[in-house]
ZABAMI-541172 format. One record per residue: residue in one letter; residue number from 1; x, y, z of N, C-alpha, C, O in turn. Coordinates in steps of 0.1 Angstrom, whole numbers, plus 5000, padded with zeros to 4 digits. Example, Ala and Ser with C-alpha at 12.3 -4.5 7.8 and 13.67 -1.06 7.14 Angstrom:
% ZABAMI-541172
<rest=A, nr=1, n_x=5132, n_y=4943, n_z=5078, ca_x=5123, ca_y=4955, ca_z=5078, c_x=5132, c_y=4967, c_z=5078, o_x=5142, o_y=4967, o_z=5085>
<rest=S, nr=2, n_x=5128, n_y=4978, n_z=5071, ca_x=5137, ca_y=4989, ca_z=5071, c_x=5129, c_y=5000, c_z=5079, o_x=5134, o_y=5011, o_z=5080>
***
This chain:
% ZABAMI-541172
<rest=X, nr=1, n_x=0382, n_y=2627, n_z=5767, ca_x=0378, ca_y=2641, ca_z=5769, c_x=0387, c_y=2647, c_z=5779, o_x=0391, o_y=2659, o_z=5779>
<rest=X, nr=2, n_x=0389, n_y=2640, n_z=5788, ca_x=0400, ca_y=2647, ca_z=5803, c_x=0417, c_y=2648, c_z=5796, o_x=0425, o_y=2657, o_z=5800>
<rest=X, nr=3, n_x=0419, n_y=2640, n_z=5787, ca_x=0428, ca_y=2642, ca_z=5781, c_x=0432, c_y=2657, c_z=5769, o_x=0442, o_y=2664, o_z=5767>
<rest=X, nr=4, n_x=0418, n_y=2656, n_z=5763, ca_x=0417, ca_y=2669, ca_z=5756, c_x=0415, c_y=2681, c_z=5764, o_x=0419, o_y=2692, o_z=5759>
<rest=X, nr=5, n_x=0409, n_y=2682, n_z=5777, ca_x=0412, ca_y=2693, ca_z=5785, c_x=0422, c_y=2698, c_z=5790, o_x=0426, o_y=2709, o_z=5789>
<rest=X, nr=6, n_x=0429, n_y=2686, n_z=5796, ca_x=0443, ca_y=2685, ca_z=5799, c_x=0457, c_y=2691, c_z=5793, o_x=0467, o_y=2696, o_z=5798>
<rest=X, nr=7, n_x=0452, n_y=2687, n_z=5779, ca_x=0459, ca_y=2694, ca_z=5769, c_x=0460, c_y=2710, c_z=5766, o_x=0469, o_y=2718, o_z=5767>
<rest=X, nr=8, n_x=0445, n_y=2712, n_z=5762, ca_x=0437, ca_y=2727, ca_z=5761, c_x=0447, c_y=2734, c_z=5772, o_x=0457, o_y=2740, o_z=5770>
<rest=X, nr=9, n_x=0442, n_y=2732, n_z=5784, ca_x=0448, ca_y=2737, ca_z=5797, c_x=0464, c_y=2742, c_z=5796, o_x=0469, o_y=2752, o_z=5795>
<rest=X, nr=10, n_x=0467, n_y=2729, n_z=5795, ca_x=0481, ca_y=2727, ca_z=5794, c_x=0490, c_y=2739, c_z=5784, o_x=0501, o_y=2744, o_z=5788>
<rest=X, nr=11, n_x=0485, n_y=2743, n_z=5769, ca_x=0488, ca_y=2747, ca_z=5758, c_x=0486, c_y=2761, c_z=5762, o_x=0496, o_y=2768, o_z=5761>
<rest=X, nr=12, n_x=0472, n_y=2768, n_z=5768, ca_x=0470, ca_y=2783, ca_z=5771, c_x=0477, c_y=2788, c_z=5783, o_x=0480, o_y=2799, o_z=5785>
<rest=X, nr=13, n_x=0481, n_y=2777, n_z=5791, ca_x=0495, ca_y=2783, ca_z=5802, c_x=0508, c_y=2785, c_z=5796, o_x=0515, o_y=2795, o_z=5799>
<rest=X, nr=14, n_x=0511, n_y=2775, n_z=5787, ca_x=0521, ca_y=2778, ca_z=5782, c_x=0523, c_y=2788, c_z=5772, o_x=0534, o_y=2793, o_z=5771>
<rest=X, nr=15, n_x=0513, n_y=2792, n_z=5765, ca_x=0510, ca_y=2805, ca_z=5754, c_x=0512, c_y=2818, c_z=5767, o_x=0519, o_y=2828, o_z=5764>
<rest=X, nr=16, n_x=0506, n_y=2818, n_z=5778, ca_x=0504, ca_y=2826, ca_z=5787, c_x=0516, c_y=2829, c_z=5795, o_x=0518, o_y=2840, o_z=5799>
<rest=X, nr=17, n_x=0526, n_y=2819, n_z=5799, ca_x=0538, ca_y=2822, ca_z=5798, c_x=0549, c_y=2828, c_z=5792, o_x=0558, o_y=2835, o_z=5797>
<rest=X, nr=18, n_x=0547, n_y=2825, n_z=5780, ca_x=0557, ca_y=2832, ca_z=5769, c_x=0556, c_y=2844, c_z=5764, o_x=0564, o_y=2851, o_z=5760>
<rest=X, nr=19, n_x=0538, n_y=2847, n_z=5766, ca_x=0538, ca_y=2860, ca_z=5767, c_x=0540, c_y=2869, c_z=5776, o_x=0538, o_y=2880, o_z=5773>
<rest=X, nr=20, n_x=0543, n_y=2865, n_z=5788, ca_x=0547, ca_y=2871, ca_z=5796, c_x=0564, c_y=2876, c_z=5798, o_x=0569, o_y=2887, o_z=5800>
<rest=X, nr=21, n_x=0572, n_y=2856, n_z=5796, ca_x=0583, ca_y=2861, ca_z=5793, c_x=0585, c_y=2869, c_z=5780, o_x=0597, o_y=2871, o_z=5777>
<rest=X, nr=22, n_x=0575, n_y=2874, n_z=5772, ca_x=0586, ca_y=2881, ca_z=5761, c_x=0584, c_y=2900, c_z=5763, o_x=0589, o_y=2909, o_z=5756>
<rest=X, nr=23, n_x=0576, n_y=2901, n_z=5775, ca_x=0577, ca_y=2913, ca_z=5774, c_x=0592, c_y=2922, c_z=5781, o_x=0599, o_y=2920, o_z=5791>
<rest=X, nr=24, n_x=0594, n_y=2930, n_z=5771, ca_x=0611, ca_y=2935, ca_z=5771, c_x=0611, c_y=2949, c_z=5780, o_x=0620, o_y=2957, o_z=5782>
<rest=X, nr=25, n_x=0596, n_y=2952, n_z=5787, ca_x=0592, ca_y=2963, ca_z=5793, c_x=0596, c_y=2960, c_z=5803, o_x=0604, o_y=2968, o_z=5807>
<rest=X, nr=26, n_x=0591, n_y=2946, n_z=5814, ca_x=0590, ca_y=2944, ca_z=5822, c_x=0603, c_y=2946, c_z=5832, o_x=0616, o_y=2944, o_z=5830>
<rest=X, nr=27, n_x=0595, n_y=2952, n_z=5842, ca_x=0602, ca_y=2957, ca_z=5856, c_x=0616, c_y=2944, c_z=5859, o_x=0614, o_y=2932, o_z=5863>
<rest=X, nr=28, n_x=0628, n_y=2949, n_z=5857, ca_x=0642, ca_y=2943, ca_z=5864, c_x=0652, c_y=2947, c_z=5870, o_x=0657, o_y=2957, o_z=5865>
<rest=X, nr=29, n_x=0658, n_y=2942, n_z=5879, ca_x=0668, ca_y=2951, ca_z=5885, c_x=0677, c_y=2938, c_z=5884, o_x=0675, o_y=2927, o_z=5890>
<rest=X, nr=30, n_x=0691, n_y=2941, n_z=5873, ca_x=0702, ca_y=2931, ca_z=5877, c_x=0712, c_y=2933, c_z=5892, o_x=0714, o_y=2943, o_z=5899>
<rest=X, nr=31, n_x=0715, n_y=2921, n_z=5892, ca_x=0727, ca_y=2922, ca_z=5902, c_x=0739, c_y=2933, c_z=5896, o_x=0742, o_y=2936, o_z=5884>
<rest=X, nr=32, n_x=0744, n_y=2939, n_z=5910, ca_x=0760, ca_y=2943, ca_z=5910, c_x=0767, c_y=2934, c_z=5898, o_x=0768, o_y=2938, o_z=5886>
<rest=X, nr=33, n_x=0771, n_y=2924, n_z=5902, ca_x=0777, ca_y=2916, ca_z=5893, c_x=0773, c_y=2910, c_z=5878, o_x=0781, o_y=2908, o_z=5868>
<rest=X, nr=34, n_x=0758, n_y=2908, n_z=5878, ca_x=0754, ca_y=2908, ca_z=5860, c_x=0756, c_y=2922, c_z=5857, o_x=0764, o_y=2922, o_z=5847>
<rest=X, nr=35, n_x=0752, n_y=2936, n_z=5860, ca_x=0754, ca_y=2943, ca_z=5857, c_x=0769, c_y=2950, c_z=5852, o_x=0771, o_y=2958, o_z=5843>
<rest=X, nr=36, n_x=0780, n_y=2944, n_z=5862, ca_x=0793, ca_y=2946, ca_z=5864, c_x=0795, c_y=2941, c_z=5849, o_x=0798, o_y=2948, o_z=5840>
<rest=X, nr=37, n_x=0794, n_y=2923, n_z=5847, ca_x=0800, ca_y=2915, ca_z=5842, c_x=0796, c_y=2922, c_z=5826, o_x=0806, o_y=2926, o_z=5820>
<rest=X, nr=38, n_x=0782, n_y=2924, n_z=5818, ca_x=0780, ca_y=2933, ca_z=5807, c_x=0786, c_y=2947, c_z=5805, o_x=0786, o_y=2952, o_z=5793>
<rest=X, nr=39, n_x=0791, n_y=2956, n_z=5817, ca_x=0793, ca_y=2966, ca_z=5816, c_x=0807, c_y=2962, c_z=5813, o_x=0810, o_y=2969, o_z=5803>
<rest=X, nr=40, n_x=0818, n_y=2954, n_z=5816, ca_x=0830, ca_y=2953, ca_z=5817, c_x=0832, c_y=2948, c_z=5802, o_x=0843, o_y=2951, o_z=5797>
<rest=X, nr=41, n_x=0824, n_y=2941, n_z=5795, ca_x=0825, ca_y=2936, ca_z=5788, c_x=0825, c_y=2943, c_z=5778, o_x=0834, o_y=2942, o_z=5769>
<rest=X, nr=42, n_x=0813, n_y=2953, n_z=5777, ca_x=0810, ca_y=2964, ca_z=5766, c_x=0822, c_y=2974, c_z=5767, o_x=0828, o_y=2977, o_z=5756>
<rest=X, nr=43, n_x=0827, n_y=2978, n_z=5776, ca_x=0839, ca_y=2987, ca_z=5780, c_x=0852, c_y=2981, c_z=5771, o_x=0856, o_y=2987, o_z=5761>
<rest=X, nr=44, n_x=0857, n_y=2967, n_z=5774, ca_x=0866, ca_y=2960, ca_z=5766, c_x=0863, c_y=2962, c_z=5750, o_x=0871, o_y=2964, o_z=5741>
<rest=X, nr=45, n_x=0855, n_y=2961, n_z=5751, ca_x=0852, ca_y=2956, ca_z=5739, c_x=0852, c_y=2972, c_z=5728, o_x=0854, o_y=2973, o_z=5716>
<rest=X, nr=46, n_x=0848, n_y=2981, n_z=5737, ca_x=0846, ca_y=2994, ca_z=5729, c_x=0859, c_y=3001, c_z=5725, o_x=0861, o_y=3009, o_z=5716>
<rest=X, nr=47, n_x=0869, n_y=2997, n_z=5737, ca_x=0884, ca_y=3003, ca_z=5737, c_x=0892, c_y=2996, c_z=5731, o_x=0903, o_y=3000, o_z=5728>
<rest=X, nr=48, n_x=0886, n_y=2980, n_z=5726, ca_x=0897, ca_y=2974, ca_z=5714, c_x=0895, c_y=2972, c_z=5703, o_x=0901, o_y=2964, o_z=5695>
<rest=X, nr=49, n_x=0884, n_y=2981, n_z=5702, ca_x=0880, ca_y=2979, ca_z=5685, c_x=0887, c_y=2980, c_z=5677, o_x=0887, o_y=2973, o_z=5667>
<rest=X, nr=50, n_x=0901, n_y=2994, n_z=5683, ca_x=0905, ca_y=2998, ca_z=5672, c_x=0920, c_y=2991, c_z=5672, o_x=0930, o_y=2996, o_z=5666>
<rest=X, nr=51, n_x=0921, n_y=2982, n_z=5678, ca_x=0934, ca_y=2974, ca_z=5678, c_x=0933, c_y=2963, c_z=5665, o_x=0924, o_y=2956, o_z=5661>
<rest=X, nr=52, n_x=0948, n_y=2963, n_z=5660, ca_x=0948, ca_y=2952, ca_z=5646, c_x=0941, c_y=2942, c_z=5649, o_x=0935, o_y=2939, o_z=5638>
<rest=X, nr=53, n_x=0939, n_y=2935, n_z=5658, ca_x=0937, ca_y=2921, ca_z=5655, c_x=0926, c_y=2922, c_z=5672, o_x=0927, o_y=2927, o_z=5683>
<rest=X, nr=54, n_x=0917, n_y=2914, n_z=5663, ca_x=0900, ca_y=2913, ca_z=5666, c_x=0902, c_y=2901, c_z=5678, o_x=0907, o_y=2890, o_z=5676>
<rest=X, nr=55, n_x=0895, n_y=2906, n_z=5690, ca_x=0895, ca_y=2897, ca_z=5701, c_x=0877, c_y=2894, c_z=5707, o_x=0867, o_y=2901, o_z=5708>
<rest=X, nr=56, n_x=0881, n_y=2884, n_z=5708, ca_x=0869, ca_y=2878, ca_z=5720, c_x=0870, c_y=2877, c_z=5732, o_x=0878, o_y=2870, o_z=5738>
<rest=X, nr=57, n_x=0860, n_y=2885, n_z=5738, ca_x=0862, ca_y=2890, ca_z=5753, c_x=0849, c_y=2878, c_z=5763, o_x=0837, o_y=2877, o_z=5761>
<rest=X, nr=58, n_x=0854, n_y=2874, n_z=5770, ca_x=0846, ca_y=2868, ca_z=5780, c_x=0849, c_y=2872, c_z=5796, o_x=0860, o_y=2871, o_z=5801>
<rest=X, nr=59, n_x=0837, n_y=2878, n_z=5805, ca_x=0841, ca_y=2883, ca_z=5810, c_x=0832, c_y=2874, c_z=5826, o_x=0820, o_y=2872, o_z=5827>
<rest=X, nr=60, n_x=0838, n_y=2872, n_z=5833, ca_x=0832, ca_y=2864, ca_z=5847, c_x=0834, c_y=2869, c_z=5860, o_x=0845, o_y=2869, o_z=5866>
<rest=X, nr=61, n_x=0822, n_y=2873, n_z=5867, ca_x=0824, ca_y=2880, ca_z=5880, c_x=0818, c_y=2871, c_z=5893, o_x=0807, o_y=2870, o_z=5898>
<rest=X, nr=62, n_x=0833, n_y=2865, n_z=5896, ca_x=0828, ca_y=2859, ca_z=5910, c_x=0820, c_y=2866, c_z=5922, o_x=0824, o_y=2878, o_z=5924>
<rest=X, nr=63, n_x=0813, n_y=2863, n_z=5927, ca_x=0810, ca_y=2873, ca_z=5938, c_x=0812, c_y=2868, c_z=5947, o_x=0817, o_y=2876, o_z=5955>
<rest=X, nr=64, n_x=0811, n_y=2857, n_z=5953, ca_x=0818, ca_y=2851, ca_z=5963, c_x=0835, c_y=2855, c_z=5967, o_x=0838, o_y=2859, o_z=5978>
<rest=X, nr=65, n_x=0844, n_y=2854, n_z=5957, ca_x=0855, ca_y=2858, ca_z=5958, c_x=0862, c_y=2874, c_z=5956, o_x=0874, o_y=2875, o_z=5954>
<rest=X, nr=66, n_x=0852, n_y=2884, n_z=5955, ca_x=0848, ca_y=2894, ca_z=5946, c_x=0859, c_y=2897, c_z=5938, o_x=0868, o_y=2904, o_z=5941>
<rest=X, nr=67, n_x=0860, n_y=2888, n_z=5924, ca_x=0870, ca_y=2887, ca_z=5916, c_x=0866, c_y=2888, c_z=5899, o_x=0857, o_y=2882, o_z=5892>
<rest=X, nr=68, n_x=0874, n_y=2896, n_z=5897, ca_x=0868, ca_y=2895, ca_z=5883, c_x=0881, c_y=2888, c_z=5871, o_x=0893, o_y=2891, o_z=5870>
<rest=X, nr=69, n_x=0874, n_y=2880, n_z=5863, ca_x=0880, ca_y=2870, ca_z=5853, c_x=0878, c_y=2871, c_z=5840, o_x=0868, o_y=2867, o_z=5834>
<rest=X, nr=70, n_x=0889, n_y=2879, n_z=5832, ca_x=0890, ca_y=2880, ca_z=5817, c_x=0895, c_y=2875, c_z=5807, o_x=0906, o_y=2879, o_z=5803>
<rest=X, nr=71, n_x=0889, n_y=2864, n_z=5800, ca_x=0895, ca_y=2857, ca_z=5791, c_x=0894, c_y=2862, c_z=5779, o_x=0884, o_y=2866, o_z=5773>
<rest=X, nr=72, n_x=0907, n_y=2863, n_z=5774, ca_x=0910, ca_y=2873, ca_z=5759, c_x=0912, c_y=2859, c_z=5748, o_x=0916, o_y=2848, o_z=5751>
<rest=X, nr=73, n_x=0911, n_y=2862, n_z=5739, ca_x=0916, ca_y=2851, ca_z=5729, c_x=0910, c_y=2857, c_z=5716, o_x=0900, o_y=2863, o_z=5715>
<rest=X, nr=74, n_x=0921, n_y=2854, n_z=5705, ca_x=0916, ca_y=2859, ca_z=5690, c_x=0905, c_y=2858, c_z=5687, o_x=0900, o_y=2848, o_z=5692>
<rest=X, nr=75, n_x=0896, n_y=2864, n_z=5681, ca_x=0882, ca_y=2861, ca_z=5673, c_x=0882, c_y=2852, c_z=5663, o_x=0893, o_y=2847, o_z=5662>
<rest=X, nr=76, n_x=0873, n_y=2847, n_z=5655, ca_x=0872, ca_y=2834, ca_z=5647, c_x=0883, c_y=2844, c_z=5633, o_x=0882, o_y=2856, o_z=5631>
<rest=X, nr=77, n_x=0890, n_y=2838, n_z=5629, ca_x=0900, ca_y=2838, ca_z=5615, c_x=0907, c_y=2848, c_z=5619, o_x=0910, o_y=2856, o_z=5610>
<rest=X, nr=78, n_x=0911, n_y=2850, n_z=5632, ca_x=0923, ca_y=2857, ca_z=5631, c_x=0936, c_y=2847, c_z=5637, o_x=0936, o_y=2837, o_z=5642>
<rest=X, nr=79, n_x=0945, n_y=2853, n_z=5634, ca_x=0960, ca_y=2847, ca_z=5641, c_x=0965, c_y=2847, c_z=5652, o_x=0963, o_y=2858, o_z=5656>
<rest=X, nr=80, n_x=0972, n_y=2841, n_z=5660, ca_x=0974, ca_y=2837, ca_z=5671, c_x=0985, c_y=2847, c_z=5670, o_x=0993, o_y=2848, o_z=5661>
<rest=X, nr=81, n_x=0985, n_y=2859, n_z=5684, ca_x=0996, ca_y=2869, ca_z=5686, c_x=1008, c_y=2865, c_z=5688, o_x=1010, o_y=2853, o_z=5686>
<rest=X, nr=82, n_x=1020, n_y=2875, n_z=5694, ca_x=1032, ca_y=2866, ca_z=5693, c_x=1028, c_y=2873, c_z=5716, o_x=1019, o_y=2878, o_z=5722>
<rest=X, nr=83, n_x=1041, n_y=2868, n_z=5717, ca_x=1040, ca_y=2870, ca_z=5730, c_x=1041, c_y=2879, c_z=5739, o_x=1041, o_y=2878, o_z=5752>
<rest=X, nr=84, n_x=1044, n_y=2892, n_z=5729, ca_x=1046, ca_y=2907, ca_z=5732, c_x=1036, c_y=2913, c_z=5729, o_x=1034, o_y=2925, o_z=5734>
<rest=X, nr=85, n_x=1028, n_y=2909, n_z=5722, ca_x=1015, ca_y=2912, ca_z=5718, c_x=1001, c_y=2910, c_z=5730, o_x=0993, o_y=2919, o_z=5734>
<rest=X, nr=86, n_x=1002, n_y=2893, n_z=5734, ca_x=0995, ca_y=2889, ca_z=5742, c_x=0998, c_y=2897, c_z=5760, o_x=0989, o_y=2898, o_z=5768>
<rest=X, nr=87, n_x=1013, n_y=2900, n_z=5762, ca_x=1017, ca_y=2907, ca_z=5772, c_x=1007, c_y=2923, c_z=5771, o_x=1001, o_y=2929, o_z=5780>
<rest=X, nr=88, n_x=1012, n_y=2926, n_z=5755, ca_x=1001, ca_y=2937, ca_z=5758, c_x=0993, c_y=2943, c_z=5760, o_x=0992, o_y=2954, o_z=5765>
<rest=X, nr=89, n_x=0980, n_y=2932, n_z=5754, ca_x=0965, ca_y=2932, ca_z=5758, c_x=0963, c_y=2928, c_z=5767, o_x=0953, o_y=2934, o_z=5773>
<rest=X, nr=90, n_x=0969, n_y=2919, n_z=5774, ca_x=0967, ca_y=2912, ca_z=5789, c_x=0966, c_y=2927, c_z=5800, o_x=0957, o_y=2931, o_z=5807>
<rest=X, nr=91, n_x=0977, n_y=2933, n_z=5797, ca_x=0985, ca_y=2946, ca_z=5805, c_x=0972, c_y=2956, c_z=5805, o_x=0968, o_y=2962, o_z=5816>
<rest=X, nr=92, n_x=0967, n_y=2958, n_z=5792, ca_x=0961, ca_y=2969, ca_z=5784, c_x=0942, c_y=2969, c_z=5792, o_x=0935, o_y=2976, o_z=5799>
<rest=X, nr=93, n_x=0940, n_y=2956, n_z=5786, ca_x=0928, ca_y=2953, ca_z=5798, c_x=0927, c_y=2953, c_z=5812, o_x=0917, o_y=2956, o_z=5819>
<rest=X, nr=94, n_x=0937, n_y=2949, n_z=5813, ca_x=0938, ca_y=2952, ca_z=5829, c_x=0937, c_y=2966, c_z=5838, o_x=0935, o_y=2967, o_z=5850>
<rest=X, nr=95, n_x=0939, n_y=2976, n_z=5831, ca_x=0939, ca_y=2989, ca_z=5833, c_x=0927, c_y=2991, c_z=5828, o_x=0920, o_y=2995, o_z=5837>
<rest=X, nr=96, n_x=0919, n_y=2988, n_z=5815, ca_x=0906, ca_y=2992, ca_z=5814, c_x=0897, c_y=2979, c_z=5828, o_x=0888, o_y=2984, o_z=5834>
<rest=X, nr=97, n_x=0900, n_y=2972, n_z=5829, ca_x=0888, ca_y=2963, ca_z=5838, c_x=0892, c_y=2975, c_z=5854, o_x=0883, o_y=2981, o_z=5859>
<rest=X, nr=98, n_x=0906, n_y=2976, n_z=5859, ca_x=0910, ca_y=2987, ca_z=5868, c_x=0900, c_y=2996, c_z=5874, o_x=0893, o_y=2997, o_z=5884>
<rest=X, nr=99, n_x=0903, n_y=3002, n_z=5857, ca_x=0898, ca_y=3016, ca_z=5858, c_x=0884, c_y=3022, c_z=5862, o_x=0880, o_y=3031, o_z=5869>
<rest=X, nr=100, n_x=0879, n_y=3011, n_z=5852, ca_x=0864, ca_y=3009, ca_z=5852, c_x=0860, c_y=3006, c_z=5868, o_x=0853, o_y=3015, o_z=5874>
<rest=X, nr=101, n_x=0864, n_y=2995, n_z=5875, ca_x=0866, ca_y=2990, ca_z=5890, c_x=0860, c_y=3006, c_z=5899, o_x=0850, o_y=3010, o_z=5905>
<rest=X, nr=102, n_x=0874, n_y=3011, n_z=5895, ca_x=0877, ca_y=3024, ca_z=5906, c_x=0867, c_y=3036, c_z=5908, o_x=0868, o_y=3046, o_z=5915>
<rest=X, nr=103, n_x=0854, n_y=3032, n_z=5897, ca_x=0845, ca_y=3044, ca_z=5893, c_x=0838, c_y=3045, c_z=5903, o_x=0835, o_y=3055, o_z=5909>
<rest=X, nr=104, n_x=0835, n_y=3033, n_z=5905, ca_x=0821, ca_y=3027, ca_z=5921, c_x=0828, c_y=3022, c_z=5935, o_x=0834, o_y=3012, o_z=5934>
<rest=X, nr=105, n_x=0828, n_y=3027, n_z=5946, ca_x=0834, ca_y=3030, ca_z=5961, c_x=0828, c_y=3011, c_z=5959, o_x=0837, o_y=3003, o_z=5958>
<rest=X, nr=106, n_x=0815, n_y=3004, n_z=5958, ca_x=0814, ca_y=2993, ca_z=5962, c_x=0826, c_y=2980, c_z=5951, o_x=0826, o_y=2968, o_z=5954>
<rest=X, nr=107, n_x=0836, n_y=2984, n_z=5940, ca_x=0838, ca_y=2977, ca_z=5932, c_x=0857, c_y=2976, c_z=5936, o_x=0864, o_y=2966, o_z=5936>
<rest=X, nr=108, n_x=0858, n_y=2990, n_z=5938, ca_x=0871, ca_y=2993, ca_z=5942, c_x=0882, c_y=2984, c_z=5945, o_x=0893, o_y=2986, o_z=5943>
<rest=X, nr=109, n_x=0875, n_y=2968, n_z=5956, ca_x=0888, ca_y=2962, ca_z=5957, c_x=0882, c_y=2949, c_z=5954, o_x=0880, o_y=2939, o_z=5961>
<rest=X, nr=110, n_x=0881, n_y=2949, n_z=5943, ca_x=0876, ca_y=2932, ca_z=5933, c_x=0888, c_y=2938, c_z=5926, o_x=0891, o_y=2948, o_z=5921>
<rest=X, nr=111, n_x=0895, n_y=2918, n_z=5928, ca_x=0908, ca_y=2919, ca_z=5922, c_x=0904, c_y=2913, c_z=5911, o_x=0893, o_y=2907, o_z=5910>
<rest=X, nr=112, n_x=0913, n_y=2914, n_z=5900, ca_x=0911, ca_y=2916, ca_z=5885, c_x=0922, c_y=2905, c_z=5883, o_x=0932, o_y=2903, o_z=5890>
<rest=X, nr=113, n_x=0918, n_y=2897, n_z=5870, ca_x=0930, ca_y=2886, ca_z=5865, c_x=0926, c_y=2884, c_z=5851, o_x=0914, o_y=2880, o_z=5850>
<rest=X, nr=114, n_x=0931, n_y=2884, n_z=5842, ca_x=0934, ca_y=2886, ca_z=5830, c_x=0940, c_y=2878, c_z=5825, o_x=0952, o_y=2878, o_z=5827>
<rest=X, nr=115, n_x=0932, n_y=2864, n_z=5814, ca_x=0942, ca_y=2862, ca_z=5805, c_x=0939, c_y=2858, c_z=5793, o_x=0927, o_y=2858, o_z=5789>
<rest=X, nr=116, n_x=0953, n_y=2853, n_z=5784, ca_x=0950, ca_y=2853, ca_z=5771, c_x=0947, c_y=2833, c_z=5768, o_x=0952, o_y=2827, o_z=5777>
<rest=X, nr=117, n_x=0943, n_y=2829, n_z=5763, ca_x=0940, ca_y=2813, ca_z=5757, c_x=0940, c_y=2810, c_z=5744, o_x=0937, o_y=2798, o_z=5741>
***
């Protein structure tokens, strides 16, 4: 019987949990940096749509070092650029991660490093 309660118990916390975590209402404030790291990402990603060849953007914001880290690399089935190519998305994001940087007085001197893999 202590075992069937145990369970019971056990099952309506966990039900009670989940419904808690699934509410998409609920009160959040991200960090500088999660908020940085999705904004930087959607930004990349909105200004290279219209480039030939489809990239995968990953985007990482140290805060300890306040540094921001952009790894570019082809998307699934595309081709590997030549190396004037890769110079110029490297170059190209770097001005959009920049630019973006320079909007917010607290972002302004997070250094930026960019590359292709």
């Amino acid at each position: 019987m202590t075992k069937l309660l145990t369970s019971s118990a056990l099952c309506i916390l966990l039900c009670a949990g989940q419904a808690l975590s699934a509410d998409l209402n609920a009160p959040y404030s991200p960090t500088r940096a999660e908020w940085l790291r999705v904004y930087l990402a959607e930004n990349i990603k909105t200004k290279t749509d219209g480039w030939p060849l489809r990239l995968r953007v990953m985007v990482t914001v140290v805060s300890n070092n306040r540094e921001v880290l952009v790894t570019l690399k082809p998307a699934d089935g595309e081709k590997r650029p030549s190396k004037e190519q890769r110079d110029f998305m490297i170059s190209s994001v770097t001005e959009i991660v920049t630019r973006a940087l320079g909007s917010y007085a607290w972002s302004k001197d997070v250094k930026v490093t960019v590359s292709f893999v």
